[in-house]
DSSP file (Angstrom, degrees, kcal/mol; ACC not computed):
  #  RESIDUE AA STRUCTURE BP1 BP2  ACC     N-H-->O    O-->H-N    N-H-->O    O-->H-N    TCO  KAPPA ALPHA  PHI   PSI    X-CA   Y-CA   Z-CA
    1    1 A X    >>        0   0    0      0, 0.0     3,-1.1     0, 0.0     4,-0.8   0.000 360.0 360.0 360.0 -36.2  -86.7   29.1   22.0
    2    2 A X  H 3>  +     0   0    0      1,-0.2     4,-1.5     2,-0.2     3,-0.5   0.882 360.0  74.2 -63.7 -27.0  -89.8   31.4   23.6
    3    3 A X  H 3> S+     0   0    0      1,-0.3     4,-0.9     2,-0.2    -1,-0.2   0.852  85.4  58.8 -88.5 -10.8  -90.1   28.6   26.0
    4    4 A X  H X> S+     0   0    0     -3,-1.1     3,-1.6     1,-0.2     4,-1.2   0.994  97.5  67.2 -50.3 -52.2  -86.8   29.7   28.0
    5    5 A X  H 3X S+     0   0    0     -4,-0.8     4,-4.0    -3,-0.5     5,-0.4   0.840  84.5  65.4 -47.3 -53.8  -88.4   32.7   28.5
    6    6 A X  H 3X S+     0   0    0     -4,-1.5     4,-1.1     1,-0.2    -1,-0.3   0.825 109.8  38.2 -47.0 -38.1  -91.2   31.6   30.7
    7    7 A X  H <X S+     0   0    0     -3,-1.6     4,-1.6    -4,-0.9    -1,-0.2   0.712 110.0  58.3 -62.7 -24.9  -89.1   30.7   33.3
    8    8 A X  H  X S+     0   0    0     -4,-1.2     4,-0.8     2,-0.2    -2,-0.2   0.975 118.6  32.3 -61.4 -57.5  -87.1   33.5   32.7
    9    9 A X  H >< S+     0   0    0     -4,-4.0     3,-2.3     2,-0.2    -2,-0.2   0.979 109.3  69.1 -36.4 -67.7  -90.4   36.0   33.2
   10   10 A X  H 3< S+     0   0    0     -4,-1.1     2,-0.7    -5,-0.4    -2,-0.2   0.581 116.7  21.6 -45.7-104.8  -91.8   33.3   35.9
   11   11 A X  H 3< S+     0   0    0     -4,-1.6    -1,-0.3    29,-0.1     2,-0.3  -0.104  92.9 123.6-104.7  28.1  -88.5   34.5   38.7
   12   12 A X    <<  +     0   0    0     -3,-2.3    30,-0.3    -4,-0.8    29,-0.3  -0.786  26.3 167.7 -39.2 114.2  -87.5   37.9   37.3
   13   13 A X  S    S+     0   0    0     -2,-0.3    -1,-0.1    29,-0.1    -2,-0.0   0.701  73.2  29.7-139.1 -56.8  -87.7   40.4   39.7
   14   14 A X  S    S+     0   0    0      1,-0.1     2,-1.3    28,-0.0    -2,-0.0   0.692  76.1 110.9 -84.8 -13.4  -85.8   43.3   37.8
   15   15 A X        +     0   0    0     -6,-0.1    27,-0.1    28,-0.1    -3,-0.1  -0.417  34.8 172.2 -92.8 112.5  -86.3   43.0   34.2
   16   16 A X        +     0   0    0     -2,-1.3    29,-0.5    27,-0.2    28,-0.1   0.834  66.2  21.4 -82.1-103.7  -88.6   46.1   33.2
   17   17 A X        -     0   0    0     26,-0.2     2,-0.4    27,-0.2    29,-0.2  -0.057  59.0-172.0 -53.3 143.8  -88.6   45.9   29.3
   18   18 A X        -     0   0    0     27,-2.3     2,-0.6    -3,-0.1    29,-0.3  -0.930  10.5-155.4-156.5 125.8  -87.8   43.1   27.2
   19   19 A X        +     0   0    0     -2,-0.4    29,-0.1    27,-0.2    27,-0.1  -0.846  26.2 159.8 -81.5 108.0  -87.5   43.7   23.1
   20   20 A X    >   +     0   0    0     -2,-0.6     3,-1.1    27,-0.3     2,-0.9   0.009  24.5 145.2-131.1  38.0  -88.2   40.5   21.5
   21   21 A X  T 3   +     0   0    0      1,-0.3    29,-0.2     2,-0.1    27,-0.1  -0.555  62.1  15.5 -73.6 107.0  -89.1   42.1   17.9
   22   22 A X  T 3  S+     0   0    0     27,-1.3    -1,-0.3    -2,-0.9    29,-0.1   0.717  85.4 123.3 115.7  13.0  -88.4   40.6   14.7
   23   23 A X  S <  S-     0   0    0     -3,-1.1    28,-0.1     2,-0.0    -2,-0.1   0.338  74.8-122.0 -92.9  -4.8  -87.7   36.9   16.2
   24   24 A X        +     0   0    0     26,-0.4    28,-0.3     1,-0.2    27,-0.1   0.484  52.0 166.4  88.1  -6.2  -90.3   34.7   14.2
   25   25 A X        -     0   0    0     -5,-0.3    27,-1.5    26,-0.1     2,-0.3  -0.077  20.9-161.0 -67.8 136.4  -91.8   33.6   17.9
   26   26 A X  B  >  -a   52   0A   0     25,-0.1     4,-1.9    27,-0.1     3,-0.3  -0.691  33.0 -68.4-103.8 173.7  -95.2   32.0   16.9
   27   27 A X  H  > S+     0   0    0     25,-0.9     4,-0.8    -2,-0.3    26,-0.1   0.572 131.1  40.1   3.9 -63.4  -98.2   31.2   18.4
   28   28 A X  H >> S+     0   0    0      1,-0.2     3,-4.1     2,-0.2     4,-0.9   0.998 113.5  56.7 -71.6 -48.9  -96.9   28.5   20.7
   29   29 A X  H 3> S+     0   0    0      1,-0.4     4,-0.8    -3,-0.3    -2,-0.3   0.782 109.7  48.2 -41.4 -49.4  -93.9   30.5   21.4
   30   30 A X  H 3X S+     0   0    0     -4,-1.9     4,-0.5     1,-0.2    -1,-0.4   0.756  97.6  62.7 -74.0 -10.3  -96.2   33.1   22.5
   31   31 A X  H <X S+     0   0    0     -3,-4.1     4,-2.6    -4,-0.8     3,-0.3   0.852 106.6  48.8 -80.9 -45.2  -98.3   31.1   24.6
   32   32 A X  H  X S+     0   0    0     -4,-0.9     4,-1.4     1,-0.3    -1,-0.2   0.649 102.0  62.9 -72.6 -18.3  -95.1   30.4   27.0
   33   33 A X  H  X S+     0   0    0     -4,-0.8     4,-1.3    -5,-0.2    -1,-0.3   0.663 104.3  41.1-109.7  -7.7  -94.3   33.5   27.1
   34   34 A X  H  < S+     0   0    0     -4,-0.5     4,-0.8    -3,-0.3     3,-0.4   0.842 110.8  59.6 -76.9 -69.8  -97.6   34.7   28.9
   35   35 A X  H >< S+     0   0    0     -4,-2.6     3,-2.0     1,-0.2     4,-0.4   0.688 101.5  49.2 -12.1 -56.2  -97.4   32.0   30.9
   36   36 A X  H >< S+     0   0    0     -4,-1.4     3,-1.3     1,-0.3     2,-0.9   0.971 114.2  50.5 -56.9 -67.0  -94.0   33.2   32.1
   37   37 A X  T 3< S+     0   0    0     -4,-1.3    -1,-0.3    -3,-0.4    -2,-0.2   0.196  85.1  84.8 -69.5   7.0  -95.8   36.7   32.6
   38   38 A X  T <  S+     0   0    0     -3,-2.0    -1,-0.3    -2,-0.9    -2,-0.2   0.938 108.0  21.9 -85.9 -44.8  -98.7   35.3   34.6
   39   39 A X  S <  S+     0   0    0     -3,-1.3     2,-0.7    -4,-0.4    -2,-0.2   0.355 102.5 104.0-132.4 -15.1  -96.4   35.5   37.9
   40   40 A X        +     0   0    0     -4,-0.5   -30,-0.1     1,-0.1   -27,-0.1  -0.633  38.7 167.9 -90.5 115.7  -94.2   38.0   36.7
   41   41 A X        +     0   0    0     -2,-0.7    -1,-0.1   -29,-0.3   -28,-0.1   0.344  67.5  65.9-113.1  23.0  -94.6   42.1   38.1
   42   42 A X  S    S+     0   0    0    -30,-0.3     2,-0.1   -33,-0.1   -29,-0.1   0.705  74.9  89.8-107.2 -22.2  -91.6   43.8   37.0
   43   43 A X        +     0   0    0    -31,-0.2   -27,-0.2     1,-0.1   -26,-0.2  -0.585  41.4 162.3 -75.3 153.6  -92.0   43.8   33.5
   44   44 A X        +     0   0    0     -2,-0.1     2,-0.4     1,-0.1   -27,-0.2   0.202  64.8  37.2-123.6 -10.0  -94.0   46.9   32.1
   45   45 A X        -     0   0    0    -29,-0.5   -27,-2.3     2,-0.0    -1,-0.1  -0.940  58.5-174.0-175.1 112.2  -93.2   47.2   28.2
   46   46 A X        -     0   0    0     -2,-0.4     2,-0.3   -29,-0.2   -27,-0.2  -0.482  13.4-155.1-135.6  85.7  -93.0   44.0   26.1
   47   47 A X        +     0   0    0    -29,-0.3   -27,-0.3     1,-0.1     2,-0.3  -0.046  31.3 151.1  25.3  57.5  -91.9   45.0   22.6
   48   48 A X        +     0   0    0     -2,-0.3     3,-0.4   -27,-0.1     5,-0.2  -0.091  18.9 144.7-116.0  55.5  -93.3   41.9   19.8
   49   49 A X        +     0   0    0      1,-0.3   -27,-1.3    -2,-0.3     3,-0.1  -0.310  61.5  27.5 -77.7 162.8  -93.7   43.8   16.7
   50   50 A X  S    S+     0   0    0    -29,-0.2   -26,-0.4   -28,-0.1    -1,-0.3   0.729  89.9 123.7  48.0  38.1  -92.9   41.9   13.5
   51   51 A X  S    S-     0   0    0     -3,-0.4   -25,-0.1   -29,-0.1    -1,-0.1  -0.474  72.7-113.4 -83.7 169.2  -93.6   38.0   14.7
   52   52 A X  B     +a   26   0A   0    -27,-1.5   -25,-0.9   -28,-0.3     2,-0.6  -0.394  65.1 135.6-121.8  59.7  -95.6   35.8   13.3
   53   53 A X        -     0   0    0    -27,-0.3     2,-0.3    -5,-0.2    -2,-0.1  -0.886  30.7-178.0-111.8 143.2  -98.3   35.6   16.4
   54   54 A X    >>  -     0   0    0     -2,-0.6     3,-3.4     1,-0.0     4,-0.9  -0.791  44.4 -66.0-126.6 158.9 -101.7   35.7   14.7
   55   55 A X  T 34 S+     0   0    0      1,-0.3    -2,-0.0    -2,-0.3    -1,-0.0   0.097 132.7  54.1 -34.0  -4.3 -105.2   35.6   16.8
   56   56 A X  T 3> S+     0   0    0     -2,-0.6     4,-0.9     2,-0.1    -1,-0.3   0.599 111.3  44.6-102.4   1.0 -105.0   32.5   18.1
   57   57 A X  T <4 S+     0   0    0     -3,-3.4     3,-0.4     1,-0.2     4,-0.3   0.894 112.7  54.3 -66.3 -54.7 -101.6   33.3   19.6
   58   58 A X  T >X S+     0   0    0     -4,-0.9     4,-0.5     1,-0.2     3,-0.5   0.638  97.3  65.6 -79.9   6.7 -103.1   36.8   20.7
   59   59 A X  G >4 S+     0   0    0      1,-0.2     3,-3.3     2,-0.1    -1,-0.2   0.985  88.3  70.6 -67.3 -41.2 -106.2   34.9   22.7
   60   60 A X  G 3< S+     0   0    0     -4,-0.9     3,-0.5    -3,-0.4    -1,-0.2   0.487  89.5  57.7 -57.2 -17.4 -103.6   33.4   25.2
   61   61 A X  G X4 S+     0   0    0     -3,-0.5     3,-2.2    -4,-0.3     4,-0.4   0.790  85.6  81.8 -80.7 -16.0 -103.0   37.1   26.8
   62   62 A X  T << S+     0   0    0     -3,-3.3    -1,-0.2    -4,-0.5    -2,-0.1   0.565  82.0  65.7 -40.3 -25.6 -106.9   37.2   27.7
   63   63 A X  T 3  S+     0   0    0     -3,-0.5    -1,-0.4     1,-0.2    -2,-0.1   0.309 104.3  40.4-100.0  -1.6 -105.7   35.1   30.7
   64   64 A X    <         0   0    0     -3,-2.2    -1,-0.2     1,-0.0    -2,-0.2   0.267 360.0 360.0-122.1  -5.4 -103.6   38.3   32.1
   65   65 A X              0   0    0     -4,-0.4    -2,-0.1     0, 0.0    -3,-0.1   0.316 360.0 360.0 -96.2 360.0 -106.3   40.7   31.3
């Protein structure tokens, strides 16, 4: 399901916040969804409390950092 989202990020132009809390996304799930955010400058505030992305999920933002 996260992996829609990478494209969605990837040719967003307006979407400033995006809640995505409480959805299960895991690890790979999260990995697509930086991707998507590699190219992306309008989001500012992305919301992923309660998921189940664990430290090797959280390396994958290192690459936006």
């Amino acid at each position: 399901g996260a992996k829609v989202f990478e494209t969605v990020l990837e040719h967003n132009t307006h979407l400033e916040f995006l809640y995505l809390s409480g959805n299960s996304i895991k690890n790979d799930g999260f990995k697509y969804l930086v991707e998507g955010m590699k190219k992306n400058t309008s989001l500012s505030c992305l919301a992923l409390s309660t998921n189940d992305i664990g430290y090797e999920g959280i390396s994958h933002i290192s690459i936006l950092l």
